[in-house]
N, C-alpha and C positions, 0 to 999 in steps of 0.2 A: 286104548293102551296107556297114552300118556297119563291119565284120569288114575286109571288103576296103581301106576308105579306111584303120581303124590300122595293117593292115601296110605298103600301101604310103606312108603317112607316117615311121613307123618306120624302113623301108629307105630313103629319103631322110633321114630324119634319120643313120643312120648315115655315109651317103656321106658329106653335108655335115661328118660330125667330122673323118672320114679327111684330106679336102680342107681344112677347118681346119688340121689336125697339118699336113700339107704345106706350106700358107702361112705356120705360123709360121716352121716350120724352115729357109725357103726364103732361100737368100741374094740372090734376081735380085729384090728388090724395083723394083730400078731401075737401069739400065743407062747406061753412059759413051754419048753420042752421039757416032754414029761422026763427025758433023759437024765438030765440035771433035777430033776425034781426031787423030795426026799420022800414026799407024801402022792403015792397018784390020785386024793382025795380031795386034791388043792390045785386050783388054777390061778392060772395068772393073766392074764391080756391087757393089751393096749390098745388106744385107738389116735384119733387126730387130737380129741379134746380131753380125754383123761384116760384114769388108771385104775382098773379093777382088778379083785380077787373073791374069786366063789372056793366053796365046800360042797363038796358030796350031801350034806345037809340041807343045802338049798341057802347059805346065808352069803348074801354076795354085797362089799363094798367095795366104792366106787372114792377116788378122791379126782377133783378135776386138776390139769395143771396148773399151779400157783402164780408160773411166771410164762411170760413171753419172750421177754428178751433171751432169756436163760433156757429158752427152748434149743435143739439141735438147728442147723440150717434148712436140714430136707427136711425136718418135718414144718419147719413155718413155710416154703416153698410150697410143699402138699396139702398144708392149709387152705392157702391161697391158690393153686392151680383148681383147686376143685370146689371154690364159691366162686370160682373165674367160670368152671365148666359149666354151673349147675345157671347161672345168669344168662349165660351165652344162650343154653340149652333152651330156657325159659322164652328167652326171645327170638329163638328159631322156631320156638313151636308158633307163639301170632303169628310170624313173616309169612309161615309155610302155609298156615290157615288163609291169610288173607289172598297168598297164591293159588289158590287151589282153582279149579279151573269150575268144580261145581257152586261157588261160593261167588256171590255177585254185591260189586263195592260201588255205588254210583255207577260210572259213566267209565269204569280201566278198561284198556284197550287188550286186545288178547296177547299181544306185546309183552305190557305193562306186567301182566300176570306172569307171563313167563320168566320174568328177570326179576319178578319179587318170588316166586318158587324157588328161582337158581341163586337168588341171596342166602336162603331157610336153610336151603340144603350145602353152601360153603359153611354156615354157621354151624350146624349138625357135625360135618367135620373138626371143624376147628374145637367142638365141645368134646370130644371124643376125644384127640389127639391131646387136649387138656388133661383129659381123667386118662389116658394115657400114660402118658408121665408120669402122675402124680406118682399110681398103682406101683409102676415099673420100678421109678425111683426106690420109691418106701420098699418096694421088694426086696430090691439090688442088695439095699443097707442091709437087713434083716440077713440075707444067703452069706455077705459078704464077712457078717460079725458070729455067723455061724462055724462056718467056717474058717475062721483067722485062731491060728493056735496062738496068739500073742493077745488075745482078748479077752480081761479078766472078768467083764461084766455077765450078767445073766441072758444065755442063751436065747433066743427065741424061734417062732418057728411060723410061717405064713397061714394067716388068719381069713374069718369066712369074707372081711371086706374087702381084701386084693380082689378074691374070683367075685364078687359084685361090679367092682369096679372094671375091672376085664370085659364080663360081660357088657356091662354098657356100654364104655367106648365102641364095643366092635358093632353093638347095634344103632349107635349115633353114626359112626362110619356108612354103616350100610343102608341106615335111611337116609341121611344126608347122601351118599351117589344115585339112590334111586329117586329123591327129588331133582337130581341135576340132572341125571339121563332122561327125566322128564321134557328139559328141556329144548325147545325146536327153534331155530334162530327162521323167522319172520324173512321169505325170501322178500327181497327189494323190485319193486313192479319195473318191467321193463321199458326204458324209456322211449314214450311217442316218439315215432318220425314225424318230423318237418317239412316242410317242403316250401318254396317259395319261387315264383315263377315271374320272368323276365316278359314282358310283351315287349313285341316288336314286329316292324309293317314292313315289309319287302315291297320291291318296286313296283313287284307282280298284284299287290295288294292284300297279297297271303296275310295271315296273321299267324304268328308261331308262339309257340310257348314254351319256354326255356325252363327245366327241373334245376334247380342248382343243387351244387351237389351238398350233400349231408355229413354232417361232423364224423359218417362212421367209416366216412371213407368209398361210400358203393360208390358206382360209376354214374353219370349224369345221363339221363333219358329226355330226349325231344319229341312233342307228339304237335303233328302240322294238325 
């Protein structure tokens, strides 16, 4: 059972990087509304790293942004939350590989492997809840300038990279918990009793042997 949850957290964690990569690279973060539009034969979209517009013609250019500093703040944040996520993501897929319980590294103990599993799978989360943000964030901004009557700029409207980015987090979420329900905390062996024994000669010439008693508290037994 435990065998079956790493893989199939694993192969969720991979998808969710792929789906990562795709929402960074992805220009349609968010789309001209056709509302404001004058022409519905003309688009408009954004993404993290530039700015395009297509035609109904097929002829579509692209300018990237010129400046960084002079970027907004959420979007240099969403920059960087999601080349945070897509690294993190990267190096929860090895951990979770080298965890794996069919996959044999020298001489690790089956220990060893569970707590490098249940590393892969914090990490899985923590890349999720990155692309989280990022998504959420850039969303919020978007609903928030849609809706604001006091906002002179050009409308937009949530593009195909939000629901990529959605979707990943939720399946880095959920392969990261199914690498961690993976894992089984290693019960501790019970510890040996002791025992140590007192000789001693009675008048009679008996010999006895005294139990002393044991750290755990039982009661002391004599046997003549």
């Amino acid at each position: 059972m435990a065998v079956g949850l790493q893989i199939v957290g694993l192969i969720m964690g991979v998808v969710s990087w792929c789906l990562q990569s795709s929402c960074t690279s992805s220009q349609v973060w968010k789309m001209r509304s056709q509302a404001e539009s004058v022409s519905t034969s003309q688009w408009q979209y954004e993404g993290l790293w530039m700015s395009c517009a297509a035609t109904s013609l097929g002829s579509v250019q692209c300018s990237k942004f010129k400046t960084v500093l002079g970027l907004p703040a959420h979007l240099q944040a969403c920059r960087a939350l999601m080349i945070l996520s897509l690294l993190v993501s990267l190096a929860s897929i090895i951990i979770s590989v080298l965890g794996l319980k069919c996959t044999k590294i020298g001489r690790t103990s089956e220990y060893a492997k569970h707590q490098i599993a249940l590393s892969g799978g914090i990490m899985f989360i923590l890349s999720g809840l990155f692309t989280l943000t990022a998504v959420s964030w850039y969303a919020a901004r978007v609903i928030n300038e849609f809706y604001d009557p006091l906002y002179r700029g050009v409308r937009f409207e949530l593009g195909t990279g939000l629901y990529l980015g959605w979707a990943a987090s939720c399946l880095a979420v959920l392969g990261g918990s199914m690498l961690c329900c993976s894992y089984k905390k290693t019960p501790t062996a019970a510890p040996a009793r002791q025992f140590s024994y007192n000789y001693s000669t009675t008048s009679q010439g008996q010999s006895i042997y005294r139990v002393m008693q044991t750290s755990d508290g039982s009661s002391s037994k004599a046997y003549v």
